[in-house]
N, C-alpha and C positions, 0 to 999 in steps of 0.2 A: 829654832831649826825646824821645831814640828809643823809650825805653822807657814813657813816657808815654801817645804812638802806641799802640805795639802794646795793651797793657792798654785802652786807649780800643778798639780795633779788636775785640779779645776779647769786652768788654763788649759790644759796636756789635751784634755777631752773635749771642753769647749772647741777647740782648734778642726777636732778630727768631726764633731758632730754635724752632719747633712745639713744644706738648708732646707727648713720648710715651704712647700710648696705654698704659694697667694695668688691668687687669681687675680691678676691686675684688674685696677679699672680699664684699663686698655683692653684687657680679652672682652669684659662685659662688653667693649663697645660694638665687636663684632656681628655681627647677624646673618643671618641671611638674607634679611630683606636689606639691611646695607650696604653689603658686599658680596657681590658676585662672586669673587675672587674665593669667600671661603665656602662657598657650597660647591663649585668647581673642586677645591680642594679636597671636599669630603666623599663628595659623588664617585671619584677618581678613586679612591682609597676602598670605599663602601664598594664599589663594582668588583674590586681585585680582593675583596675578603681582605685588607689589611688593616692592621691597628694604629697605624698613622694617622686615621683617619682622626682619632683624640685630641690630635695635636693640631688640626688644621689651623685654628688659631691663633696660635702658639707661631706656628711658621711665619703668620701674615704681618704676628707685631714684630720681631728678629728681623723679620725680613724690611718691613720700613721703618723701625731703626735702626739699621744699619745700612739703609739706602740701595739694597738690593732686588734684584728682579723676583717678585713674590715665588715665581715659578722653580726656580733653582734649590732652595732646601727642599720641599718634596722629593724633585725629582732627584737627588742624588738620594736622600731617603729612600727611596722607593728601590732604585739600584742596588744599594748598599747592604739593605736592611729587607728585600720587597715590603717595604714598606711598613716594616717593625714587625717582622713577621719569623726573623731573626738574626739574633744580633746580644751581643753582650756587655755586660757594665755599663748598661743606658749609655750608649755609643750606636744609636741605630746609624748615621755616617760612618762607620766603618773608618772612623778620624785616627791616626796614627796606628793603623793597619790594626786595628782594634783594640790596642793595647790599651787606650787611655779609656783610663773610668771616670766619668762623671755621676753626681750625687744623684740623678737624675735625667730620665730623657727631658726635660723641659732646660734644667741648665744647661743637657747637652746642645740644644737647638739652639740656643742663645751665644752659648760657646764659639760654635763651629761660623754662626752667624757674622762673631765679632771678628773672629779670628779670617774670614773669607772679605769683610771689609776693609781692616785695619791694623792686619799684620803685613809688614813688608814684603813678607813672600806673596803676600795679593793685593795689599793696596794700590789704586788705581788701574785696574788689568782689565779686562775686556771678559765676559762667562766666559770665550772658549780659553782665553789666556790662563784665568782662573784656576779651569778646570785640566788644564795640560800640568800644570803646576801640582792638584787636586792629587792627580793620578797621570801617568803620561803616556798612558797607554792610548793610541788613537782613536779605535771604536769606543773609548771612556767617553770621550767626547760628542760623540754623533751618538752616541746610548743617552746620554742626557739631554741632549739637545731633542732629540726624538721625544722623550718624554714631556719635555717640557713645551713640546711643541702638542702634543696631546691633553697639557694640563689646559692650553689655553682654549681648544676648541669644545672639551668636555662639556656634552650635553647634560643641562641641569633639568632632573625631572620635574615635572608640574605640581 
């Protein structure tokens, strides 16, 4: 019976413990001189004083595993959260009206990623379809879009 306990107690906290953070080989692969995409990202964040800017990364791989337009987790990030600037229970997407807590912003980004590709409440939809879904508020939609229409023109400095 004692040993029973303890193995159940093991299990009990292994379950609830965080994952640790690894820096993929996929983040190493990013750069700047690689990818446009994530110094746009950083530049955009770094201009607006936000802490998002950590994760730029982090969005680009989410974002093309999960075969979405790089520009869209920022930019509701940025909305949601301006840009991790705040926001609670590493939930900088403001994902289920804040309520839900993830172990982590980086799981959170990865989450929200999976769940914007390949939950049926969004798989296959269109960004604004998405993002009506997202939030259904109308100016949600043209607020993101606006953003993301800014992540792509962002001037990257020399």
């Amino acid at each position: 019976m004692k040993r029973w306990i303890t193995k159940g107690l093991v299990l009990l906290a292994v379950s609830f413990a965080p994952p640790t953070e690894i820096k993929s080989e996929e983040q190493k692969g990013f750069t700047a001189s690689s990818d446009r995409r994530l110094l746009r990202i950083k530049t955009f964040f770094l201009k607006r004083v936000c802490p998002a800017h950590e994760y730029a990364a982090e969005f680009l791989i989410a974002s093309d595993r999960q075969k979405l337009d790089w520009k869209l987790l920022p930019s509701i990030a940025f909305l949601e959260s301006t840009g991790g600037k705040v926001f609670s229970n590493n939930n900088i997407f403001g994902w289920d009206s804040c309520r839900h807590r993830f172990p982590s912003v980086i799981a959170g980004i990865h989450t929200v990623a999976d769940h914007l590709a390949n939950s049926p409440l969004y798989r296959g939809k269109s960004i604004d379809e998405k993002l009506k879904t997202y939030n259904s508020l109308p100016h949600y939609r043209i607020a993101v879009n606006k953003v993301m229409a800014q992540l792509e023109i962002e001037l990257i400095p020399n």
